[in-house]
C-alpha angles and dihedrals in degrees: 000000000000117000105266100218088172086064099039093056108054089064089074113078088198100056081071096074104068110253122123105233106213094154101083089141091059093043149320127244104242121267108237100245079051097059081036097058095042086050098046090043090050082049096053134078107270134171135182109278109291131133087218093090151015088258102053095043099054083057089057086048101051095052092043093053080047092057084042094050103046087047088058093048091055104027095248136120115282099218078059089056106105114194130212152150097263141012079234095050088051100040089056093050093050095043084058090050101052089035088069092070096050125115123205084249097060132092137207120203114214123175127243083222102063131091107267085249091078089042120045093045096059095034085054098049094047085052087059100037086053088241131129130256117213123194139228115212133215132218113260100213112031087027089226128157114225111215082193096076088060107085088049090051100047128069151176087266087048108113096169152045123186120177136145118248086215123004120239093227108044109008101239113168104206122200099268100163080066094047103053092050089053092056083038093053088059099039108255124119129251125232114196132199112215088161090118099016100059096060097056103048144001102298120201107184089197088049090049096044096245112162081172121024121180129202143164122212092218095067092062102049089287136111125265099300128133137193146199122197134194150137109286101226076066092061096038087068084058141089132176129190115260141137128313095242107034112100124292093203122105123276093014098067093057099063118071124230127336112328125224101267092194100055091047076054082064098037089060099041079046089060088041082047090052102049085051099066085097110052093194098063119109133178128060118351084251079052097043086038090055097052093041094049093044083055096051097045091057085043081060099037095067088045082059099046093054096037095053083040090053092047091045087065099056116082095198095063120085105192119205112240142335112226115180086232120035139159116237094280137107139180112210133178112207109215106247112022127059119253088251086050091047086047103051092046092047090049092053086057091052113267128124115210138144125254125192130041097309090222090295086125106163091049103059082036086059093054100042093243107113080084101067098030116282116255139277123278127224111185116166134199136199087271105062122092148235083243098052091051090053093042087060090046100052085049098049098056091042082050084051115104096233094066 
């Protein structure tokens, strides 16, 4: 059945207020039964875990419907899911944990293309650990990353892979599937981040290779909640430091301090709220999540289609790569006018986007634009509409110095 926008939307209090939402990479606006939830959990008896009382045991329940939740959403087990405030705060501490077992001979291989979250992490824990960091590069031009360059780049001393499954500036999906069987087939593990990439499609972290797969809730219509998942025979090798008396299981020992039980309430009602955007789909919430979020990807896609044609059409934009996968998401520089100066004048007409480099820091190094300002962001979401695209459109070329 055709993807009913009217219906979607109005699921998103936000979307009532007038503004065109065209950052979805750098966050989603909050489905209803989410703020809901949130609500309805702040409003409700809690205590810290403990299976003494109500109170402490709702709290059990409701991280453990958040671990199940977010299984369900990557294909993964749920007792493997680690929770936390940021895909950066988790990163990191998974970066330190890994990094323990590093030797000065070993090498990790991160990508110019990623988010600086999947990179700084790793490049400062093999600093400390005394190993080398080797890079991937990406294609200047198309922004492609070439899963060829990565037998050359592993080897028997490579203890870690980190890519991005979609990159938060341009969208590029690399093959990480390739990639992950090239660091397999010597031995290292693969961290993947689906920041950008989960959001957009049916994500199975066993199917992509993923020893390690990051995402954030509020990417995908949630609160600020992140998670890590894994098998958790990968956790059980290691072990963080943390606190004499917090708990030793996996994944427990890996989150620090008392989480906020309300917003794990939202993560779980934002995965429910995610596996509804059919509502045809029937089975098990992986199996209603799979068909929702197919159905959302080829919604976006056509977004996609119409907003880089109507681009295309303008002289005075220069977009930012073409890669032959991509995820519904485009950098632009507008002649004339820097990417802070485009962003502001599009944002007085309505539209929220992002301007800079978005943390993908390599990547507008690289290129040799951090300098003069990045570039503008366009990410769209299953919300947004065919209007919306052609409004832009129709702002950026009178914004164009040849009108």
């Amino acid at each position: 059945m055709p993807f009913d926008i009217a219906r979607i939307r109005a699921a998103y209090p936000a979307l009532a207020q007038g503004h065109v939402h065209f950052d979805g990479a750098g966050g989603t606006q909050t489905a209803a039964p989410v703020i809901a939830a949130v609500t309805e959990t702040m409003g409700t008896a809690l205590g810290n875990r403990s299976g003494g009382n109500l109170p402490g045991r709702r709290s059990l329940e409701l991280v453990a419907a958040a671990r199940t939740a977010v299984a369900d959403l990557l294909g993964t087990d749920p007792e493997g899911v680690v929770l936390g405030p940021s895909a950066t705060a988790l990163t990191y501490t998974l970066a330190r944990a890994l990094a323990s077992t590093w030797r000065p001979a070993d090498e990790v291989v991160v990508s110019r293309l990623d988010h600086d979250a999947n990179v700084r992490p790793w490049i400062q824990a093999a600093e400390a650990a005394g190993a080398t960091v080797r890079w991937a590069e990406f294609d200047p031009h198309s922004g492609e990353l070439p899963a060829g360059q990565y037998p050359d780049l592993v080897n028997e001393r490579t203890r870690l892979v980190a890519v991005t499954a979609a990159s938060n500036a341009i969208g590029t999906m690399p093959d990480v599937v390739a990639i992950a069987k090239a660091a397999h087939a010597v031995g290292a593990l693969v961290c993947v981040d689906g920041v950008h990439s989960v959001p957009h499609g049916p994500t199975d972290r066993t199917a992509l290779g993923a020893d390690f797969l990051v995402t954030s809730a509020y990417k995908w219509s949630g609160p600020h909640v992140a998670a890590v998942a894994a098998d958790p025979a990968c956790w059980e090798r290691l072990h963080p430091a943390k606190l004499r008396p917090s708990a030793d299981s996996v994944p427990d020992r890996f989150e620090y301090g008392t989480p906020s039980f309300p917003l794990l309430a939202g993560t779980a009602v934002a995965v429910d709220h995610l596996a509804g955007l059919d509502p045809t789909a029937t089975g098990s919430r992986r199996e209603r999540l799979r068909s929702s979020l197919s159905a959302a990807r080829a919604y976006e896609e056509g977004l996609l289609d119409r907003l880089l044609d109507g681009l295309a059409n303008l002289p005075a934009v220069t977009v930012l790569g073409s890669p032959a996968r991509r995820c519904p998401t485009v950098s632009f520089r507008l002649a004339g006018r820097s990417p802070a100066e485009t962003q502001a004048a599009l944002g007085a007409a309505g539209f929220c986007l992002s301007a800079g480099d978005y943390y993908a820091y390599e990547y507008f190094q690289t290129l040799g634009l951090r300098d003069s300002g990045g570039a503008v962001r366009v990410s769209l979401y299953h919300y947004n509409t065919v209007t919306e695209v052609d409004r832009l459109l129709e702002e950026v070329a009178r914004l164009s110095p040849s009108r």
